[in-house]
C-alpha positions, 0 to 999 in steps of 0.5 A: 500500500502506498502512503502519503507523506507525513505531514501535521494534523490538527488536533482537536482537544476537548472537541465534543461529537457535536461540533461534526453532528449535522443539525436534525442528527444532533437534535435527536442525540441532545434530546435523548442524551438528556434522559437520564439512565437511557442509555443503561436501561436500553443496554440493559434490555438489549444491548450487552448478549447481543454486543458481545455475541457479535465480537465473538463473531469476528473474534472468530472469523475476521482479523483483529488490527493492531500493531502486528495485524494491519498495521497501517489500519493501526496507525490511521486509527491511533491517528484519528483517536489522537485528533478526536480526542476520543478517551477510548481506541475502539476495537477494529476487525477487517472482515473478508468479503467483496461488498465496499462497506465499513461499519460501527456496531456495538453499545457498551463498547462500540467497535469498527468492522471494515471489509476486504473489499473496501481496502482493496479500492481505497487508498491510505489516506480514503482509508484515513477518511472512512476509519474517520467517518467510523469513529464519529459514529461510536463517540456520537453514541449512534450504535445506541440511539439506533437501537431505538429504530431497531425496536420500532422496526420490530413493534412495526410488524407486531402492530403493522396489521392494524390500518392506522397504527401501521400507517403511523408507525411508517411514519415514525420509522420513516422519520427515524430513517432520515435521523439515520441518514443524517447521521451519516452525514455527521460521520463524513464530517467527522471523518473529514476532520481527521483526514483535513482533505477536501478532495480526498473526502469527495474521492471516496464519495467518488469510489462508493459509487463509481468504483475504483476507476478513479480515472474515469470519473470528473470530480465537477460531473459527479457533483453536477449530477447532485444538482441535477438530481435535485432540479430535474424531472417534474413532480412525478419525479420529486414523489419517486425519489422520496419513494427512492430513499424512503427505507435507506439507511445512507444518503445517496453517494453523490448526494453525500459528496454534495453535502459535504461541499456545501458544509466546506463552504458554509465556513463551519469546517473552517471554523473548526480548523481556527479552533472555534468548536463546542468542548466536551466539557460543556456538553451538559449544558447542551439544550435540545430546544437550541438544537431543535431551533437549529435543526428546524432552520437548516431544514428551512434554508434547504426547502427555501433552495431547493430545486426539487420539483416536489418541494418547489410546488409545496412552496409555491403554496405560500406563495399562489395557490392557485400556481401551486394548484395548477402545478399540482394537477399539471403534475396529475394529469401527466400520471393519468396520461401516462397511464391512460397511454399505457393502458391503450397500449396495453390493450392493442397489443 
């Protein structure tokens, strides 16, 4: 493997998870952290069989790093501890398997699994990047906080039969899955913050969803088709990709790279990098009315900008009804068209 050269990173002391936390992930988290012995209770309905069942696992059928076993993934984690100012160096096992993943299991004591398969198609310092985005998710507590998900999903299939109830717990679980995907987005900041590469951050980005032919791919193409995906089509295409992502559990690759640009050039990463970041110490002092506050206005400058032909109509309601309703059943009547035209077409043949 080749490495890059040496050269300083800043060091974060006392930084707390909620200075790489995206606004409705930290809202969630602040909110539950303020329940006291939440987290005990919810490791110990759930949470500590399971968790050690699992180490077990890779125990006995993945490789364990540390300084005599991949040793390049041992330093790139000593590497991000040091810069995150984590009290604790998770346990990591490289498990061998062709799917690209990473990921973070584990409540009482966390731990980081990374398959073959992503070695195999990202370089030292994208490797720096994903151990990074790793590690964000275990001193954010996500493993946790997840677990709740997990149980709803559950409660989801017991209750589900019930027309209403179901449809409400869709909703919830809906709601908890955009919590999720946002905290991914949180684990990219973090993972940026220790390797503090603009480019490399965008590359693996790049990889997850074009593979490893680098080569092949433009850096400006793949962040244009974020803006395409977000403006093109009509509104047919806005409920499709709601339909899309509803149920999945990452943000989409080039919608990933796209929100970490646009963190970059909010100023926030900057603003980190000068030293300007919440501390670990005053974490208790964290209100979760703050954090909704701030949540609620992220996701406002977002549907204010957006392009998406959905959210452009709802918007348009504040602004004309009547445009909004003549967007509306433009949109209708182009799905009944198009159903009438395949059903004609259907019965011709």
């Amino acid at each position: 493997m080749t490495t890059a050269p040496d050269r300083t990173r800043i060091e974060f002391p006392d930084i707390s998870s909620r200075t790489w936390e995206h606004p409705s992930d930290r809202a969630a988290l602040v909110t539950l952290r303020t329940l006291k012995g939440f987290d005990t209770v919810l490791r110990t309905l759930s949470g500590l069989l399971r968790e050690r069942q699992h180490r077990l696992m890779y125990l006995a059928t993945a490789v364990r790093v540390d300084e005599r076993q991949f040793k390049d993934l041992d330093d790139l984690r000593s590497d991000c501890v040091q810069i995150l100012g984590a009290d604790e160096t998770p346990e990591m096992f490289v498990m061998q398997s062709p799917v690209v993943n990473a990921f973070t299991i584990g409540m009482d004591r966390p731990f980081i699994v990374v398959t073959t398969g992503l070695l195999d198609i990202m370089t030292y310092e994208e490797q720096r990047f994903v151990v990074g985005h790793e590690l964000g998710h275990a001193l954010s507590g996500h493993a946790v906080y997840r677990t709740v998900l997990m149980h709803l999903m559950r409660l989801a299939g017991t209750i589900g039969w019930i027309p209403v109830g179901g449809w409400a717990l869709r909703a919830i679980i809906a709601g908890l899955m955009e919590w999720q995907r946002k905290s991914e987005l949180s684990g990219d900041r973090a993972g940026l913050l220790c390797g503090q590469d603009v480019h490399t951050a965008i590359r693996v980005q790049l990889k997850l969803a074009g593979g490893a032919r680098i080569s092949e791919i433009d850096v400006d193409a793949f962040l244009a088709q974020a803006a395409e995906y977000e403006s093109s089509g009509d509104l047919r295409d806005g409920v499709l990709k709601l339909l899309n992502i509803e149920l999945m559990a990452h943000p989409f690759s080039v919608l990933r790279a796209a929100e970490l640009k646009k963190w970059v050039d909010s100023g926030e990463y900057a603003a980190v990098l000068r030293g300007d970041y919440p501390r670990k110490s005053t974490d208790h002092e964290a209100k979760a009315s703050d954090e909704f506050r701030n949540a609620a206005r992220s996701y406002k400058a977002n549907f204010d900008t957006s392009e998406d032909p959905l959210i452009k109509t709802i918007r348009d309601l504040g602004n004309g009804f009547t445009g909004a309703v003549d967007a509306v059943g433009n949109g209708i009547g182009d799905v009944a068209s198009d159903i009438k035209d395949r059903f004609d077409h259907w019965r011709k043949s």
